[in-house]
C-alpha positions as CSV (number, residue, x, y, z in Angstrom):
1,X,39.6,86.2,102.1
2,X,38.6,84.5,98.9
3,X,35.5,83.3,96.8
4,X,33.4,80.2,98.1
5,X,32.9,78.3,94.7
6,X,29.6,77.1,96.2
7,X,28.2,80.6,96.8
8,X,30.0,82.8,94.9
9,X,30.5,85.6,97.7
10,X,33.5,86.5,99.6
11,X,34.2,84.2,102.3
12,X,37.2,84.1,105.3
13,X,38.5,81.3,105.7
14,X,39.8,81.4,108.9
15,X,41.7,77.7,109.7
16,X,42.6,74.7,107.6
17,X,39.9,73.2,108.8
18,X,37.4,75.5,107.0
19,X,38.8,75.3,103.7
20,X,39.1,71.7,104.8
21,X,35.3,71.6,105.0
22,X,34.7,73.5,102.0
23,X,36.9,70.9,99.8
24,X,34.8,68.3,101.1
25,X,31.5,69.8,100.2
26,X,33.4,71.0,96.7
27,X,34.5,67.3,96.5
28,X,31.0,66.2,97.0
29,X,29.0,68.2,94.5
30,X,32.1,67.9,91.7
31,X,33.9,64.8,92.0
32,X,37.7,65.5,91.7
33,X,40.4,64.8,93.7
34,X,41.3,67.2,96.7
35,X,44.7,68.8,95.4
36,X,42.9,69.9,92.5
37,X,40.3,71.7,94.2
38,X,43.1,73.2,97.1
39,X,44.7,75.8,94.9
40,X,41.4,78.0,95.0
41,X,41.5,78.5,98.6
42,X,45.4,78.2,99.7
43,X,48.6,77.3,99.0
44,X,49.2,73.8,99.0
45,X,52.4,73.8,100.6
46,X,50.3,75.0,103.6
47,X,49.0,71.3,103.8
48,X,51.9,69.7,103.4
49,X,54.7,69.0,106.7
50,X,58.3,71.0,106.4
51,X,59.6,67.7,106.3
52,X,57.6,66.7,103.2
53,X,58.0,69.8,101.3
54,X,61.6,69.4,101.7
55,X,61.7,65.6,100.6
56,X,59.9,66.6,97.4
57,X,62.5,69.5,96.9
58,X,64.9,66.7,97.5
59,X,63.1,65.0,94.6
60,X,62.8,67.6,92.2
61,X,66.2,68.9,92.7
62,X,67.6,65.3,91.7
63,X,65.2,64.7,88.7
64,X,66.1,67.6,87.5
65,X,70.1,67.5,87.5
66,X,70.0,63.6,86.7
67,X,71.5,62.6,90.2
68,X,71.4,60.4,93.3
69,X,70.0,61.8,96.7
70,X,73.2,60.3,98.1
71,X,76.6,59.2,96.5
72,X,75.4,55.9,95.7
73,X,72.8,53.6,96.2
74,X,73.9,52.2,99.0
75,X,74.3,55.0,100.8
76,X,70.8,56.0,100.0
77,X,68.3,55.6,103.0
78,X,65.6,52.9,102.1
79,X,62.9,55.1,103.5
80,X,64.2,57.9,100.9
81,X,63.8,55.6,97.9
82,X,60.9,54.1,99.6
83,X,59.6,58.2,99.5
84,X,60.6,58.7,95.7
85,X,59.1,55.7,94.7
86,X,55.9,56.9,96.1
87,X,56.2,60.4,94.7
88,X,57.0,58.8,90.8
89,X,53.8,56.8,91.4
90,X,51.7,59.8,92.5
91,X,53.3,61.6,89.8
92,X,52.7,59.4,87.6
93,X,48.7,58.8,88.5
94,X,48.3,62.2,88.0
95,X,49.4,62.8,85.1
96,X,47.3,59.7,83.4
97,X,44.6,61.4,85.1
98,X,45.1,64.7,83.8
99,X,45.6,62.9,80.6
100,X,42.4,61.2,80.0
101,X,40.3,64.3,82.0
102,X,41.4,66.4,79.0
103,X,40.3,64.1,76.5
């Protein structure tokens, strides 16, 4: 149960595919982008694979202790740094959006 932004009344959202639809019609009447909107009707991590949530705990993990995914480089999987390159990029997009929405 939570609180359509569009109506303001209590609403059950019963599948991913309604708060889906509610997102888009969010989307459409205040332009943002969809992850910012999601948090008011769900987890994100709901939306997101196992697999992926465990690549970006991979990520996060080895950002935060300053350390390869794997002993070395080579040994690292070229989709893996393929995957954190993608990730700093995101990252890194929304943070310069945040950045110039706030000023």
């Amino acid at each position: 149960m939570g609180v359509s932004p569009l109506t303001r009344r209590a609403t059950r959202y019963e599948s991913k595919e309604d708060i889906t639809e509610e997102l888009v019609k969010c989307y459409e009447l205040y332009p943002g982008t969809f992850w910012d909107l999601l948090h008011i009707f769900a987890s994100p991590a709901a939306f997101i694979e196992e697999r992926w949530q465990n690549l970006i705990q991979m990520y996060r993990y080895c950002k935060a202790v300053s350390c390869p995914p794997y002993a070395s480089l080579e040994d690292t999987p070229a989709k893996i740094m393929d995957a954190f390159l993608i990730i700093d990029t995101e990252l890194a997009q929304w943070q310069q959006h945040a950045n110039t929405s706030t000023t």
